[in-house]
C-alpha positions in Angstrom: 3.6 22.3 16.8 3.8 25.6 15.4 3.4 27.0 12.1 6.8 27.6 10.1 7.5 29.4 7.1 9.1 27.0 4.1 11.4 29.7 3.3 12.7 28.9 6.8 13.5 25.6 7.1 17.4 24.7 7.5 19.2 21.6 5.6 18.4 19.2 8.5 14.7 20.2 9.0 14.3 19.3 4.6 15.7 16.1 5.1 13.9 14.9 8.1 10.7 16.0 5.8 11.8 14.9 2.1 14.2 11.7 3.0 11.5 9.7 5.5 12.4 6.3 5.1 11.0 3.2 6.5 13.4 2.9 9.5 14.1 -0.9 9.4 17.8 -0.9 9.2 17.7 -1.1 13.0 16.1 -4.7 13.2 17.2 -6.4 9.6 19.4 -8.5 11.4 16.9 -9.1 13.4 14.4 -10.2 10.6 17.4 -12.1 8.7 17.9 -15.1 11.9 14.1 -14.8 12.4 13.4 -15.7 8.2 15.9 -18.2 8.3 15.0 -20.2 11.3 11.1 -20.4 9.6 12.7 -21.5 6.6 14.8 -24.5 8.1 12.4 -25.0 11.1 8.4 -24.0 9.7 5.8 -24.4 12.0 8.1 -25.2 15.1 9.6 -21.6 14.4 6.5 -20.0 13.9 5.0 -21.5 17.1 8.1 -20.4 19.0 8.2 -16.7 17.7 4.5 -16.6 18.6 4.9 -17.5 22.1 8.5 -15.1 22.4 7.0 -11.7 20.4 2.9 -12.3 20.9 2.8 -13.9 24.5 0.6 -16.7 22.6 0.2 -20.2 22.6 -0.6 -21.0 18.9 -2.2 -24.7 18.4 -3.5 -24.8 14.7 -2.2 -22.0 12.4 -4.5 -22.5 9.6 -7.7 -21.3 11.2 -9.8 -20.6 7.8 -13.0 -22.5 10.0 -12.8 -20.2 12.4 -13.0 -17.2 10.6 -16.3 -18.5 8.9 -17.7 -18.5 12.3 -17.0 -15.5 13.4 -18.6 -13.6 9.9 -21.5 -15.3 11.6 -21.1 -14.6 15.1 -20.3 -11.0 15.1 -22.6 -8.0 16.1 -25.2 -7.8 12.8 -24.2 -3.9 12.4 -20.5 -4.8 12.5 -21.2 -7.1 10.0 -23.4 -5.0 7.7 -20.7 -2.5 7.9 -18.1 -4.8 6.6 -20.4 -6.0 3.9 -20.7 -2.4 2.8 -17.4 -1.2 2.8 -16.7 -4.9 0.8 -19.2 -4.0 -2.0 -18.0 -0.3 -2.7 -14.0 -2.0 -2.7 -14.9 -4.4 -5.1 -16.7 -1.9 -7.1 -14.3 0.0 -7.3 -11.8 -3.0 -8.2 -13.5 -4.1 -10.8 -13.3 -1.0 -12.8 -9.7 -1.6 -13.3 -10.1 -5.1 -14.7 -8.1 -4.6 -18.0 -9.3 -5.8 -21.4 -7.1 -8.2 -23.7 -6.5 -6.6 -27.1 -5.2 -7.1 -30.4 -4.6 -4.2 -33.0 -3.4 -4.3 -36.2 0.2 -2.0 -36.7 0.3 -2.1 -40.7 -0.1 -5.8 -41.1 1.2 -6.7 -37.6 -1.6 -8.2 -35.4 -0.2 -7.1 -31.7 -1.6 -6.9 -28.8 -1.5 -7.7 -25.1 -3.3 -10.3 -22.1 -3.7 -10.1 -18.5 -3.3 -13.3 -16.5 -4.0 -13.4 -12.6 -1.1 -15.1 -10.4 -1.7 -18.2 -8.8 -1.1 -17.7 -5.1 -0.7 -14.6 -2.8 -0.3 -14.0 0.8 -2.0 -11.0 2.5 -0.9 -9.7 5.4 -3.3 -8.0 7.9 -2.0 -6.1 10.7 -2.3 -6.4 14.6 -0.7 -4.7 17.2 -1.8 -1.9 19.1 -5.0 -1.9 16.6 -6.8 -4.1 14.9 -7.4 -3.7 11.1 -9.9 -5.7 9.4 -10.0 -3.0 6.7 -6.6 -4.1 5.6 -7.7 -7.4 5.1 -10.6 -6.1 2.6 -7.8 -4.3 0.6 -5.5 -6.7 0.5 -7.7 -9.2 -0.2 -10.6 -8.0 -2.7 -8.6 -6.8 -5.5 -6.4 -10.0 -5.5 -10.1 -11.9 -6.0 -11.4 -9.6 -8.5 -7.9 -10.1 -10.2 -8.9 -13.6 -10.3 -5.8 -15.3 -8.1 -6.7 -18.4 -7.7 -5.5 -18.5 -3.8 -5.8 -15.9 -1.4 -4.1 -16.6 2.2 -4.0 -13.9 5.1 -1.8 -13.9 7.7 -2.8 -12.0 11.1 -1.0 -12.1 14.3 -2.5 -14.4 16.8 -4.3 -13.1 19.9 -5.9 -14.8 22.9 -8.4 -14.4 22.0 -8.2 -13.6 18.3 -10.0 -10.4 17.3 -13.2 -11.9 15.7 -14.1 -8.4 13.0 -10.9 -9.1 11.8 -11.5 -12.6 11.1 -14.9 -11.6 10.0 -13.4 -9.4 7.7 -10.9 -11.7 6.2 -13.8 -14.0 5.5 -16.0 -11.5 4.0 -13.3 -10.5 1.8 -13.1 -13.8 0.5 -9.8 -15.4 1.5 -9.3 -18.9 1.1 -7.0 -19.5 3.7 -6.3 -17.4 7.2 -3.3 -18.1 8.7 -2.5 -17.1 13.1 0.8 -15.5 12.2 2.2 -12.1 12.9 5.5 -10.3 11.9 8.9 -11.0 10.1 7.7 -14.8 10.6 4.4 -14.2 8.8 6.1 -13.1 5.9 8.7 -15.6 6.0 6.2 -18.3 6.4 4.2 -17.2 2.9 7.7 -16.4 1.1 8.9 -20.2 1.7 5.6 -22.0 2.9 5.7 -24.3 6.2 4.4 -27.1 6.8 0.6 -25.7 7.4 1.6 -22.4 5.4 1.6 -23.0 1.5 3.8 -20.9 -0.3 3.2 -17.8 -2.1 4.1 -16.1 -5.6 3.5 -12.5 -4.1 3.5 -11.2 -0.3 1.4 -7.7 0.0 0.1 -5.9 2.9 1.0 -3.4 5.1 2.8 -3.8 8.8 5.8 -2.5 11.5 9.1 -2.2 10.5 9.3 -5.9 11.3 7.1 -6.7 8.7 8.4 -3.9 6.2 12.3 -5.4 6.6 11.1 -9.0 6.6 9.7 -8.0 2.7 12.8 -6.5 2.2 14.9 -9.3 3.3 12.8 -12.0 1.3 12.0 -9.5 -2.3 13.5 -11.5 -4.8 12.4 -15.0 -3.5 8.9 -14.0 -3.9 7.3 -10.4 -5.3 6.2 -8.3 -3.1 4.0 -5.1 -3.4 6.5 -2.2 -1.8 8.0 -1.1 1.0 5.9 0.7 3.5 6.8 3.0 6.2 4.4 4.5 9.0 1.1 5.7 7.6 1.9 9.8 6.5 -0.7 12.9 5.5 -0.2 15.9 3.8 -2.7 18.8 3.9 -2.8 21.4 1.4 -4.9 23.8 1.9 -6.2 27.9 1.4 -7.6 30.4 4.2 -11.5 28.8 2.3 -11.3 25.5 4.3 -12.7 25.0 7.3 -9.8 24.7 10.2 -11.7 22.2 12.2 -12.0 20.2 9.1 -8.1 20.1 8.4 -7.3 19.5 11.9 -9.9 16.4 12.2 -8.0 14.9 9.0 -4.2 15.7 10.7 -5.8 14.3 14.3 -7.3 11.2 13.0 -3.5 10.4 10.8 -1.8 10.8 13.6 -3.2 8.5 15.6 -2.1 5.4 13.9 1.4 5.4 15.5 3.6 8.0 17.4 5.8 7.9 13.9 3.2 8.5 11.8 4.4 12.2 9.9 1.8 14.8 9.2 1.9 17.7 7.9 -0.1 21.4 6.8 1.2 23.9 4.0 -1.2 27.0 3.8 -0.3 30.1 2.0 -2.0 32.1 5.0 -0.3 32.2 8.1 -3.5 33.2 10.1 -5.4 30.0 8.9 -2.0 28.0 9.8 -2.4 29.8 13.4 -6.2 28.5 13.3 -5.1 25.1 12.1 -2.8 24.8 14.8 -5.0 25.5 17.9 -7.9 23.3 16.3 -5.0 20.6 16.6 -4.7 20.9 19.8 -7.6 21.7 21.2 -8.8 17.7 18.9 -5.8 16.2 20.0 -6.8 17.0 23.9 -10.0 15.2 23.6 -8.8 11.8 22.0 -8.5 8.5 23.5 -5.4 8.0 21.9 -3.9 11.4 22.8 -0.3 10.0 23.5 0.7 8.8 19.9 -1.0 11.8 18.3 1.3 14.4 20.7 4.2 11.9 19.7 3.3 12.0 15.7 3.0 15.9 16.3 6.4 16.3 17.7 8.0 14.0 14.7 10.4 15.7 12.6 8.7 14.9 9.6 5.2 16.7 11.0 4.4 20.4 11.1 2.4 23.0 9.7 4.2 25.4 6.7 3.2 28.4 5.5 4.1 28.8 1.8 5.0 32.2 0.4 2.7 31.6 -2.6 0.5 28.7 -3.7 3.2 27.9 -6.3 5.6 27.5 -3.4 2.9 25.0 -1.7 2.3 22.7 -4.6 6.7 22.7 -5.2 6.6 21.4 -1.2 3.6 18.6 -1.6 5.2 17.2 -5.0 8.7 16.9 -3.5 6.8 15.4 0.4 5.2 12.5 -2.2 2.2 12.1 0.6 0.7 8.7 0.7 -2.1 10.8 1.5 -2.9 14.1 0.0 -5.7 16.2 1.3 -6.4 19.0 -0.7 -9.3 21.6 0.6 -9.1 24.8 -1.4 -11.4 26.9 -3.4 -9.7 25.9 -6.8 -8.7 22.2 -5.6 -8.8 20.6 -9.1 -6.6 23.4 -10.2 -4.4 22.4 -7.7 -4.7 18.4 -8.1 -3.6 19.0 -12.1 -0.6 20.3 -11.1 0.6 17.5 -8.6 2.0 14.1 -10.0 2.9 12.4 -6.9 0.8 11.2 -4.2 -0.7 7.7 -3.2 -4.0 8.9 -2.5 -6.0 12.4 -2.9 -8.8 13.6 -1.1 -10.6 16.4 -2.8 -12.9 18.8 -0.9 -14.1 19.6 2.7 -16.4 16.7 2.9 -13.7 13.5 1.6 -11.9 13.0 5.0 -9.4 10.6 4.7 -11.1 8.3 7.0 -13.9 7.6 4.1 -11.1 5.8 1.8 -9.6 4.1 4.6 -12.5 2.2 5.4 -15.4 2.5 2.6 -15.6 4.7 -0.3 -13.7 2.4 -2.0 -10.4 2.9 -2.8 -7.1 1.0 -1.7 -5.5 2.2 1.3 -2.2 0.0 1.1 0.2 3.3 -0.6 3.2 4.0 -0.9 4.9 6.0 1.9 8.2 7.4 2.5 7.8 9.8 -1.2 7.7 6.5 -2.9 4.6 7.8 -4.7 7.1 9.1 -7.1 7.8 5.9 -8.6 4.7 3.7 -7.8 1.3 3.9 -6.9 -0.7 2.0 -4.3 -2.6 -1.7 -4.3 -4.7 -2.7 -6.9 -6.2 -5.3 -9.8 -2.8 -4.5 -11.8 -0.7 -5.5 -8.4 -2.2 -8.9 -8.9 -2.0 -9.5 -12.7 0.7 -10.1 -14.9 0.9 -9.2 -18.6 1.8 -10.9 -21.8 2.4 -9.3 -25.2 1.4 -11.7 -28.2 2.0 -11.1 -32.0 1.2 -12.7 -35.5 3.5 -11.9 -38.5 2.3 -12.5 -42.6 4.6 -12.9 -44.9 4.4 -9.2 -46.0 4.3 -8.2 -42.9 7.7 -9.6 -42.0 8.6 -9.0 -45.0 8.7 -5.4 -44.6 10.6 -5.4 -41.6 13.8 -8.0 -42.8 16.3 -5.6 -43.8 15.2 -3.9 -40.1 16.0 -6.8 -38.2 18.9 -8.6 -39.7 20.8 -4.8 -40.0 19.9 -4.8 -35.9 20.9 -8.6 -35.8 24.5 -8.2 -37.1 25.1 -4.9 -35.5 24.9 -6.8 -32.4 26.4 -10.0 -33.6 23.5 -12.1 -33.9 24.1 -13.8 -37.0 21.6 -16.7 -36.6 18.9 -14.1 -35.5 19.5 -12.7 -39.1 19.3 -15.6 -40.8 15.9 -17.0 -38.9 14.5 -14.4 -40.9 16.0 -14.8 -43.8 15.5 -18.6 -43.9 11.5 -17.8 -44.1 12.5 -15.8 -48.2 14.4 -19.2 -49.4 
C-alpha cells in the first residue's frame, strides 16, 4: 500500500472504490436450489447442508438448553464481559424507544404508534471467527423493541463455540437454532419443522448469507444487504499515526475482502500512516487476511489536495465505518451525511462500538449508508398513523377532498363525505 493522490486516480481505480458491492452474484444460484430444497425438505435439508458445507453431524437444531448452560459454564471474566457489553447495548437501545403521540392540526387529532413485530430471526455468524457480539446486536434491540420472539441461528460446530452461545443467551433470545448459511436464512424465512418461521431475518454473514436474504426479501423483511465489513479514515497531520493504523489493522482483519481506506490532506502523515501499517500488520496473528484486505482494490491510503477534497471523497465512499481523528473533527462530522457509524477522536477506536460502548454494529456497507442506516429499536418496530375527525373539522376539509376525489375519479370517495352533511 502506498499513499496516492485523489487527483490521481483513473476511472477504474473510482469504481473499484465507489461501486463496492456485496459480490453474491457469483453463488445466487447457488443459494436459489439450496432455499428451495429447505423449503420442500426442512430439517432433512438443513441436516444435509450441515454435514456437506460444516463437516457436522447436527442431531437437535433447537438447542436453546444448551445455551443456558453454557452462560453458566463459561470462564466468570468472559461472562462479566458479555454482561457488560449487554448492559451499555441495551442502554443505549432503549434511548431510541419512540413515544406514541397525538397532536391536534386545527381540530384534527393526529398522531402516530409504534408496535413491535411478532417474530424475528437473528443470525449470528461463524466461520473463520466467532462472533458472540453479533448476537448481542442482533438480539438486544429486537427485545427492547418488545418482539415477542427472538430466534438466532449460528452455524453448528463440533463442538459449538460456547461464548457464542453464552452470548445469545445473555442477550435474551428465546430460541437458538444450530444452523449456518443460505439454509439458516431459508429455515427462518419459511420455518422447518423445528425452525418456526419469522416476520423479519437480520444479521450479518458471507456472501452466502447476504444472497440468501436477497433471494428470500419479499417473503419475509429483512434488514439490508451487507457486504464485507469496510473502514474509512479521515484524518489531519494532529492524529497520532500509530493510532490510525491500529484502527485500519484491526478492520482488516475480519476478512481478506474487507476494504479500508486513509484520506489525509498531508502526504508526510499518509507516508507515516503507511509504515505504521505495516510495521502492525507484521506483528498480527492474522497477518494473511490483513496483507490481502490491503492489497483490495477498494483499500488504500489518499492524499486529498485540501480538506474540502477529503470530506467530497468520504461522502461519496459511504463508510460503514467512519473514523475521523482531526483537530476540528466535529467540524468535519457536520459536513458528512453518509456513514453507518462515526468514531470521533483519537481515543474511540472502532473496536469500542464493535463490542461495548454501545452502539450497533450491524451497518450498512457497500455506500448503502446513503440510503439507510444501521440496526436498531426502529428496525424492529412498525408504525401506525391514527386520526379522529369532528364535524367542523371535516367540515373544513370537504370541498378539499371531494375536488381531489373526482379529479381522480373517485366518485363514492366524494360522496362518503358528503353523505356525513345530509
Amino acid at each position: 500500500m502506498n499513499p496516492k493522490p485523489i487527483a490521481d486516480l483513473g476511472p477504474d481505480e473510482r469504481r473499484a472504490l465507489f461501486d463496492r458491492d456485496a459480490g453474491i452474484e457469483s453463488v445466487r444460484g447457488d443459494v436459489r436450489d439450496i432455499i428451495d430444497r429447505v423449503r420442500d425438505e426442512g430439517d432433512v435439508a438443513v441436516r444435509e447442508f450441515s454435514r456437506e458445507f460444516d463437516g457436522v453431524e447436527v442431531g437437535n437444531i433447537d438447542i436453546t438448553d444448551e445455551a443456558e448452560r453454557a452462560y453458566e459454564e463459561i470462564d466468570d471474566e468472559v461472562r462479566a464481559a458479555i454482561e457488560d457489553a449487554a448492559k451499555n447495548i441495551r442502554e443505549f437501545h432503549e434511548a431510541q424507544l419512540p413515544e406514541d403521540w397525538r397532536a391536534d392540526f386545527d381540530g384534527r387529532e393526529l398522531g402516530r404508534r409504534f408496535r413491535p413485530v411478532e417474530r424475528v430471526g437473528v443470525y449470528a455468524p461463524g466461520g473463520t471467527a466467532a462472533y458472540p457480539s453479533s448476537a448481542l446486536m442482533g438480539v438486544i434491540p429486537a427485545k427492547v423493541a418488545g418482539v415477542e420472539q427472538v430466534a438466532v441461528a449460528t452455524p453448528p460446530g463440533d463442538p459449538q463455540n460456547p461464548i457464542t452461545l453464552a452470548a445469545i443467551h445473555a442477550a435474551g433470545a428465546d430460541r437458538v437454532y444450530r444452523v449456518g448459511g443460505a439454509q439458516a436464512i431459508a429455515a427462518m424465512a419459511y420455518g422447518t419443522e423445528q425452525i418456526d418461521r419469522a416476520q423479519k431475518v437480520v444479521g450479518p454473514g458471507n456472501r452466502w448469507v447476504t444472497a440468501a436474504k436477497a433471494e428470500v426479501q419479499g417473503d419475509v423483511a429483512i434488514d439490508f444487504l451487507a457486504g464485507p465489513s469496510e473502514l474509512l479514515v479521515l484524518a489531519d497531520d494532529s492524529a497520532d499515526p500509530a493510532h490510525v493504523a491500529s484502527d485500519v489493522v484491526a478492520q482488516a482483519e475480519h476478512d481478506e475482502d474487507s476494504p479500508v481506506v486513509t484520506v489525509t490532506d498531508d502526504s508526510d502523515f499518509a507516508e507515516a500512516v503507511v509504515e505504521e501499517i505495516d510495521s502492525q500488520a507484521g506483528r498480527r496473528e492474522r497477518e494473511e487476511i490483513i496483507r490481502a484486505a490491503l492489497d483490495n482494490d477498494a483499500s488504500g491510503a489518499f492524499v486529498a489536495r485540501s480538506m474540502s477534497e477529503a470530506i467530497s471523497f468520504a461522502e461519496e465512499y459511504a463508510a460503514e465505518h467512519l473514523v475521523i481523528q482531526a483537530e476540528n473533527d466535529e467540524e468535519l462530522l457536520r459536513r458528512i451525511d453518509s456513514a453507518g457509524s462515526v468514531f470521533l477522536g483519537s481515543y474511540t477506536p472502532v473496536a469500542a462500538g464493535d463490542y461495548a460502548s454501545g452502539t450497533n454494529h450491524v451497518l450498512p456497507t457497500t455506500g448503502l449508508a446513503k440510503i439507510t442506516g444501521g440496526l436498531s429499536v426502529d428496525t424492529f418496530l412498525r408504525s401506525t398513523t391514527v386520526q379522529r375527525l369532528d364535524e367542523e373539522s371535516l367540515s373544513s376539509l370537504a370541498e378539499t377532498i371531494t375536488t381531489l376525489a373526482e379529479a381522480e375519479g373517485l366518485e363514492a370517495h366524494a360522496e362518503s363525505v358528503r353523505k356525513r352533511f345530509e
